[in-house]
C-alpha positions as a Markdown table, in Angstrom:
| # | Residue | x | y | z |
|---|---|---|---|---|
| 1 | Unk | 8.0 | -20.4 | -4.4 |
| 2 | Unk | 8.0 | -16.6 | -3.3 |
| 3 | Unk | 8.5 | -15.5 | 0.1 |
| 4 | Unk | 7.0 | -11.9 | 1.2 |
| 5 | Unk | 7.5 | -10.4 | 4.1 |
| 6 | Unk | 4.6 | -7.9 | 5.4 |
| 7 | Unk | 2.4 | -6.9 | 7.3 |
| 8 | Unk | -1.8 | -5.4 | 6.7 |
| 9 | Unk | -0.7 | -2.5 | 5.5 |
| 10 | Unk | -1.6 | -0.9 | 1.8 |
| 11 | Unk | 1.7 | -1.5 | 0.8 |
| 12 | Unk | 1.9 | -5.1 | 1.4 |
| 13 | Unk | -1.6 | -5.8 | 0.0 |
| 14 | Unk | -0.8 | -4.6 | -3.7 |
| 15 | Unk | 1.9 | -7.5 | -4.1 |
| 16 | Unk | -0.1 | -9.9 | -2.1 |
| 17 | Unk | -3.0 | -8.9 | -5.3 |
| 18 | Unk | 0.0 | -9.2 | -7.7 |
| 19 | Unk | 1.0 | -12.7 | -6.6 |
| 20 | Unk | -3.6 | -13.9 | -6.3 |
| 21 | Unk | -3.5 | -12.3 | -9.9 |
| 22 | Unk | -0.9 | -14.2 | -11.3 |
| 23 | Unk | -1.6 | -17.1 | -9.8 |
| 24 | Unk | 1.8 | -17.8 | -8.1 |
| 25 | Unk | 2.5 | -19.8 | -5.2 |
| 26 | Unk | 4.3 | -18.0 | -1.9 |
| 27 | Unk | 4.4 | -17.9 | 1.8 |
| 28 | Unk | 3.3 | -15.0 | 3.3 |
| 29 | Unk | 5.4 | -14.2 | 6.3 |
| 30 | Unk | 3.5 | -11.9 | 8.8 |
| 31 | Unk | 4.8 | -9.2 | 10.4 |
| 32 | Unk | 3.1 | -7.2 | 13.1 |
| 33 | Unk | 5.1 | -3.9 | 12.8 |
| 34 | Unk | 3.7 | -2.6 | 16.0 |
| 35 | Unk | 5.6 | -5.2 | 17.5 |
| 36 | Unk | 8.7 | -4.0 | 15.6 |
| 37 | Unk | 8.9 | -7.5 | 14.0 |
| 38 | Unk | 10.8 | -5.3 | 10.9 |
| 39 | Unk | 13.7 | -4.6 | 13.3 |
| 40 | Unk | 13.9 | -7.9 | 14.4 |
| 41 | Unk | 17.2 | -9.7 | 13.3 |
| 42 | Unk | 15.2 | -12.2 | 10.7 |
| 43 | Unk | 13.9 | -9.2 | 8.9 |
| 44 | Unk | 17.1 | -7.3 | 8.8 |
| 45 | Unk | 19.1 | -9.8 | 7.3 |
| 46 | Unk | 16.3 | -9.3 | 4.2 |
| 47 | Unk | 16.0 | -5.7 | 4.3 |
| 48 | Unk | 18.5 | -3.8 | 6.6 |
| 49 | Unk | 16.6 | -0.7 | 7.0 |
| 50 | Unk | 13.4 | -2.5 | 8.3 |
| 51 | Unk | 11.8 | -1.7 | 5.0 |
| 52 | Unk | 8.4 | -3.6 | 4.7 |
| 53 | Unk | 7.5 | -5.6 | 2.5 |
| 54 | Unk | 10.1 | -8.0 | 1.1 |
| 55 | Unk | 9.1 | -10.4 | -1.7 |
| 56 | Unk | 11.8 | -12.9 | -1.9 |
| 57 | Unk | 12.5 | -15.0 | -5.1 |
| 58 | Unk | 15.0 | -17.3 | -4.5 |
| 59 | Unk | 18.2 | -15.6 | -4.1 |
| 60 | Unk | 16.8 | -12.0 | -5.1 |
| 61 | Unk | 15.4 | -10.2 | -2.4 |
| 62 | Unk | 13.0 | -6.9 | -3.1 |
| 63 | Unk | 12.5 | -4.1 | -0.7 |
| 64 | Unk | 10.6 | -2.2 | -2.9 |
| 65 | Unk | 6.9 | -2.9 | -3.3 |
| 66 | Unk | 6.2 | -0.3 | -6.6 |
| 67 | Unk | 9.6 | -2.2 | -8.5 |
| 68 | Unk | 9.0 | -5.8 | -7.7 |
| 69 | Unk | 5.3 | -5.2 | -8.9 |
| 70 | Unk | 6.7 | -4.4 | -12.3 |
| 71 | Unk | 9.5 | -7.5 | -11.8 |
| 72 | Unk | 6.0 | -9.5 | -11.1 |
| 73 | Unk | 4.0 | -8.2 | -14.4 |
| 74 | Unk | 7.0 | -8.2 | -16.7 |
| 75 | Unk | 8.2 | -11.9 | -15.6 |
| 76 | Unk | 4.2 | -13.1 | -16.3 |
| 77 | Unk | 3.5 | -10.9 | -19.5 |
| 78 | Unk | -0.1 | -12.7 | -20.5 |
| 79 | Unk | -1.2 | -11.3 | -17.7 |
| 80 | Unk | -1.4 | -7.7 | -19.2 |
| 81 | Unk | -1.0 | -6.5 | -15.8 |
| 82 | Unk | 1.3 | -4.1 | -17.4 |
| 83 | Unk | 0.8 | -3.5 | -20.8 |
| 84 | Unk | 2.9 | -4.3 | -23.9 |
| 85 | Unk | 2.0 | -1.1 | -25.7 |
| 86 | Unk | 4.7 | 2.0 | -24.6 |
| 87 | Unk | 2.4 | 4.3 | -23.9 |
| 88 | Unk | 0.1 | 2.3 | -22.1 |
| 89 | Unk | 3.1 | 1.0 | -20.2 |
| 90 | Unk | 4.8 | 4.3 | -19.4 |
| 91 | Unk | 1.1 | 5.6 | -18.0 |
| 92 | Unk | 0.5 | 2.6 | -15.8 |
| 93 | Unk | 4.4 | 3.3 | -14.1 |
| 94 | Unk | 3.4 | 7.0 | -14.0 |
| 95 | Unk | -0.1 | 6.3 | -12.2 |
| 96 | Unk | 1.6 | 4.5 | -9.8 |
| 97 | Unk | 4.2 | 6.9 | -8.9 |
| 98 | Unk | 2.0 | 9.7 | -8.8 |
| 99 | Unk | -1.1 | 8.3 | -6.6 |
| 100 | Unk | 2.2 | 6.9 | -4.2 |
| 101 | Unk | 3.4 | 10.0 | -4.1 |
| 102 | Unk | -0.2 | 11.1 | -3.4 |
| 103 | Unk | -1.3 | 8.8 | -1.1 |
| 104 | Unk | 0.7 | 6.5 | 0.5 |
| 105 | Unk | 2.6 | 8.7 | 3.2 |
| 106 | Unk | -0.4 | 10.6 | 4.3 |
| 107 | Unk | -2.5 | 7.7 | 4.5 |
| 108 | Unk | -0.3 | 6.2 | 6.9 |
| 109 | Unk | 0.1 | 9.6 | 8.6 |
| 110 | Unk | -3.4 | 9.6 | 9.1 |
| 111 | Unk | -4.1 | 6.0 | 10.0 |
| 112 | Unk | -1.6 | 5.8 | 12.0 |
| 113 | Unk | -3.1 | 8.4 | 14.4 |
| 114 | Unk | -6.3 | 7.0 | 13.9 |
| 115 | Unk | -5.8 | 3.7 | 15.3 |
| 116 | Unk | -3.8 | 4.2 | 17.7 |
| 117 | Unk | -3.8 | 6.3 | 21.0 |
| 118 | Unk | -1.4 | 9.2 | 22.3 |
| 119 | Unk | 0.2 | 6.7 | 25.1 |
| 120 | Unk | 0.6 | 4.3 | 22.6 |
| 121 | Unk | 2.1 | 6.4 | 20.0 |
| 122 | Unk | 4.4 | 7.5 | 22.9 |
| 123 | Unk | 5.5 | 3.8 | 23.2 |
| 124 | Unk | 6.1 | 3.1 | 20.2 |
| 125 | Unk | 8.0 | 6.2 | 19.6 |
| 126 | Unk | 10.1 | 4.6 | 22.6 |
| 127 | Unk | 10.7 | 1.4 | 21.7 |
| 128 | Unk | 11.5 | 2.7 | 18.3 |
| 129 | Unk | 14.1 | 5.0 | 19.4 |
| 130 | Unk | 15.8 | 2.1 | 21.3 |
| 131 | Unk | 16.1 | -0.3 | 18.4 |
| 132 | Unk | 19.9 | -0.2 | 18.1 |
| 133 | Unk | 21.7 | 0.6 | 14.7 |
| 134 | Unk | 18.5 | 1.5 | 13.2 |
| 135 | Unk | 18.8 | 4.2 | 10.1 |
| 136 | Unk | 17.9 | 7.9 | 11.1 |
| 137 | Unk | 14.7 | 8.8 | 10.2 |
| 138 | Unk | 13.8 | 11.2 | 7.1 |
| 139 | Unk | 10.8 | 12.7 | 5.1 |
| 140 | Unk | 7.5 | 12.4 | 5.8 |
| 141 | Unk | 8.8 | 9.4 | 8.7 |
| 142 | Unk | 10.4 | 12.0 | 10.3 |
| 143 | Unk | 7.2 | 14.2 | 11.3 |
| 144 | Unk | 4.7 | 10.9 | 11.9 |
| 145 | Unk | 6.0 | 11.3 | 15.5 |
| 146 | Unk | 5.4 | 14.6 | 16.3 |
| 147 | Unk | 2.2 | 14.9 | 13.7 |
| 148 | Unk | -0.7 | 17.1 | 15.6 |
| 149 | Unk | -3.6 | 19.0 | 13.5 |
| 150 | Unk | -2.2 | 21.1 | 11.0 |
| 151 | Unk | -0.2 | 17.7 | 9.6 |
| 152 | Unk | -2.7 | 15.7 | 9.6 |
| 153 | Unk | -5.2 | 18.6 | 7.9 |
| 154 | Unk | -2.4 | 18.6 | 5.5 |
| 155 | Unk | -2.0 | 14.8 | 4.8 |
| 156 | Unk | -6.0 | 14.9 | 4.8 |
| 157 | Unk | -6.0 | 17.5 | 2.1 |
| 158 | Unk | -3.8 | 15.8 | -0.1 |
| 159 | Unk | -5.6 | 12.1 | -0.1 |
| 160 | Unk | -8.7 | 14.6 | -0.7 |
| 161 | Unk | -7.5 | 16.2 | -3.7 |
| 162 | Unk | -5.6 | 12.7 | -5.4 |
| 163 | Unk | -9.0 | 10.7 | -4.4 |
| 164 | Unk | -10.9 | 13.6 | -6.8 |
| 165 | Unk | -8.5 | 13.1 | -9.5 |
| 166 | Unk | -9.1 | 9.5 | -9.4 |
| 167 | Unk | -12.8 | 10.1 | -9.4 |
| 168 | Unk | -12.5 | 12.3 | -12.7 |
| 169 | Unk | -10.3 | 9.3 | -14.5 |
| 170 | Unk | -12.9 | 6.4 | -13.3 |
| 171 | Unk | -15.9 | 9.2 | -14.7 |
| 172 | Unk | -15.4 | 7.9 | -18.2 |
| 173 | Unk | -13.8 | 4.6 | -18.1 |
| 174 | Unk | -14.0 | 1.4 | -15.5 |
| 175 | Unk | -10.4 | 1.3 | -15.1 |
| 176 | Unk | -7.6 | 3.4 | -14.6 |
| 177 | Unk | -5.4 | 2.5 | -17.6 |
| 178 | Unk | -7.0 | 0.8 | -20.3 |
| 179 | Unk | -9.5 | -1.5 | -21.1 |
| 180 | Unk | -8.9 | -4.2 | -17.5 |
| 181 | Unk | -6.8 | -4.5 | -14.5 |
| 182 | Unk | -3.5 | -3.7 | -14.7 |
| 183 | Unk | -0.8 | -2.3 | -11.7 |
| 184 | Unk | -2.0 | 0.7 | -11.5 |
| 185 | Unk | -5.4 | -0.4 | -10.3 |
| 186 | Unk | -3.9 | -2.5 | -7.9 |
| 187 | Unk | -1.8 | 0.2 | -6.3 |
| 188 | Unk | -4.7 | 2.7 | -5.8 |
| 189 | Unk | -6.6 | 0.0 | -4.9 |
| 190 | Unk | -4.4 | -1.0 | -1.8 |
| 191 | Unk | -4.6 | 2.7 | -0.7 |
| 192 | Unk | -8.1 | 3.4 | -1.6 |
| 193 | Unk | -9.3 | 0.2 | -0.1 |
| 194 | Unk | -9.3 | 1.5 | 3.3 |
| 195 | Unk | -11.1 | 5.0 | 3.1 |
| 196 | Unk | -14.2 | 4.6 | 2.9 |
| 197 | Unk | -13.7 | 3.6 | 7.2 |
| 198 | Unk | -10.8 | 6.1 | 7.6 |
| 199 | Unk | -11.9 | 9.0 | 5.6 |
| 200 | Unk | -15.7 | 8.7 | 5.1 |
| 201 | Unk | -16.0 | 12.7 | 4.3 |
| 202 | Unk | -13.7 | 11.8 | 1.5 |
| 203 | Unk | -14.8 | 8.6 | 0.0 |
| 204 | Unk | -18.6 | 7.4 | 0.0 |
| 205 | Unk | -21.0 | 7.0 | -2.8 |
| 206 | Unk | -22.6 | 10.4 | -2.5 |
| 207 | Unk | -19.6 | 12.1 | -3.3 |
| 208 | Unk | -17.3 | 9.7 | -5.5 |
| 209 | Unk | -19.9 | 7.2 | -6.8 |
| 210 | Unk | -17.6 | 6.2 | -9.9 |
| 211 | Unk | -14.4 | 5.2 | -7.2 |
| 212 | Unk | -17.4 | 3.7 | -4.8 |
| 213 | Unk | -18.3 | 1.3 | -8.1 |
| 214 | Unk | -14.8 | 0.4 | -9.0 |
| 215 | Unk | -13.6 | -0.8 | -5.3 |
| 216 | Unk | -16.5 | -2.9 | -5.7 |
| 217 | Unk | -15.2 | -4.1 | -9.3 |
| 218 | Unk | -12.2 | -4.4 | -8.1 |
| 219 | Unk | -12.8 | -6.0 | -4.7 |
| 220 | Unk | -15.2 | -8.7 | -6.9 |
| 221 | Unk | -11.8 | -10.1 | -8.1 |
| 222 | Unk | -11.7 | -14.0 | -6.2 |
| 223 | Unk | -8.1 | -13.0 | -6.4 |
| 224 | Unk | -8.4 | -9.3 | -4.5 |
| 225 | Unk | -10.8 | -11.6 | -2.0 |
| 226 | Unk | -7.8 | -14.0 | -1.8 |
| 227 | Unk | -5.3 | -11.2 | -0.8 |
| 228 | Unk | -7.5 | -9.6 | 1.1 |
| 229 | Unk | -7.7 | -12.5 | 3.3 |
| 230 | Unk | -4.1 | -13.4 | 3.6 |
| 231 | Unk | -3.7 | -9.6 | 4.4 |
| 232 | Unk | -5.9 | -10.1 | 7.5 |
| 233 | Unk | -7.8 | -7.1 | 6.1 |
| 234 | Unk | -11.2 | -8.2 | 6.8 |
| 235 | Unk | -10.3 | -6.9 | 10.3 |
| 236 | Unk | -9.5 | -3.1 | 9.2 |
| 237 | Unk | -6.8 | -1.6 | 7.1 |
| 238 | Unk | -3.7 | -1.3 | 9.1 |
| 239 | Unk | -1.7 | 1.4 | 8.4 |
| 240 | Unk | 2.0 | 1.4 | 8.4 |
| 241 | Unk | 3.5 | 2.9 | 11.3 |
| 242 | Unk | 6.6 | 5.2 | 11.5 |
| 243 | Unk | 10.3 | 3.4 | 10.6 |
């Protein structure tokens, strides 16, 4: 049986889909990550950095959501959530890196001011600062603190323009690479899930009606409903705050 360790956030949703999809059995392991529970010493013996999540297959341990999707597909090939052809293959991987590279950090970014308050932004900030031996902090994780308007215009500028390109893709087919579902769905998915609440200028059915019809498709899936679910996300995306 799989173990993974996470939390509500986008990240942890596309392998909780992965896992409905394939029809695997696990144990889902919740973290509240406002709470720091990926600092605590349980979690750092899986992933010493605090990275979140962490699918577990017996003695291999993943800290990598976008890589142990494609261990998932490739161990359960009938699937087709990846697909056999090369090229099909190589432009599922590239989607996925792409609308990541997108999406993922300024979706956080954004949510993560959203939903939470200055003073409690402040304290977290604190009791992040005090966790002991914790990596420093880089990239966009480095900013999330300190984000005010002009970051989070950016961040909101970039989901805008990736959330157009995906509405161009989804104008002329149902899915994003080839004929069904496949990981690259399920990645944008996880992201996109969430904005029609956070960013409503951004996503509604006035202005990206074919993205609009394929959460729906996609949400449809008694497996999405299933992760969904587990993910606690019939309370509101939670986004992933700073590390």
């Amino acid at each position: 049986m799989f173990e993974l360790h996470g939390s509500a956030d986008p990240a942890t949703l596309k392998l909780l889909v992965c896992l409905e999809e394939l029809g695997l059995s696990y144990k889902f392991i919740a973290l509240d990550l406002e709470r720091l529970d990926q600092w605590a010493p349980a979690h750092r013996a899986l992933a010493p950095q605090g990275a979140v999540p962490v699918l577990v297959d017996g003695a291999r341990v993943m800290d990598d959501a976008a890589i142990a999707m494609l261990y998932l597909a490739d161990s359960h090939p009938k699937a087709n959530l990846l697909p056999a052809a090369p090229a099909d293959h190589y432009d599922v991987q590239a989607s996925i890196d792409v609308i990541d590279g997108a999406l993922l950090a300024s979706l956080n970014l954004i949510g993560w001011h959203r939903q939470q308050t200055a003073d409690a932004r402040a304290a977290y900030a604190s009791a992040l600062a005090a966790v002991p031996e914790r990596p420093p902090i880089a990239g966009w994780s480095a900013v999330w603190r300190d984000a005010e308007s002009d970051r989070l215009h950016r961040a909101q500028e970039k989901a805008g323009g990736a959330i157009a390109r995906i509405e161009q893709t989804l104008s002329t087919r149902q899915w994003l690479i080839g004929g069904g579902l496949t990981l690259a769905d399920i990645s944008a998915f996880a992201m996109v899930e969430g904005l029609p609440a956070l960013l409503p200028d951004v996503v509604n059915a006035q202005r990206t009606p074919h993205v609009c019809a394929w959460l729906a498709r996609v949400q449809g899936r008694p497996a999405v409903r299933r992760a969904l679910g587990a993910a606690g996300r019939s309370a509101g995306t939670r986004y992933a705050p700073p590390q």
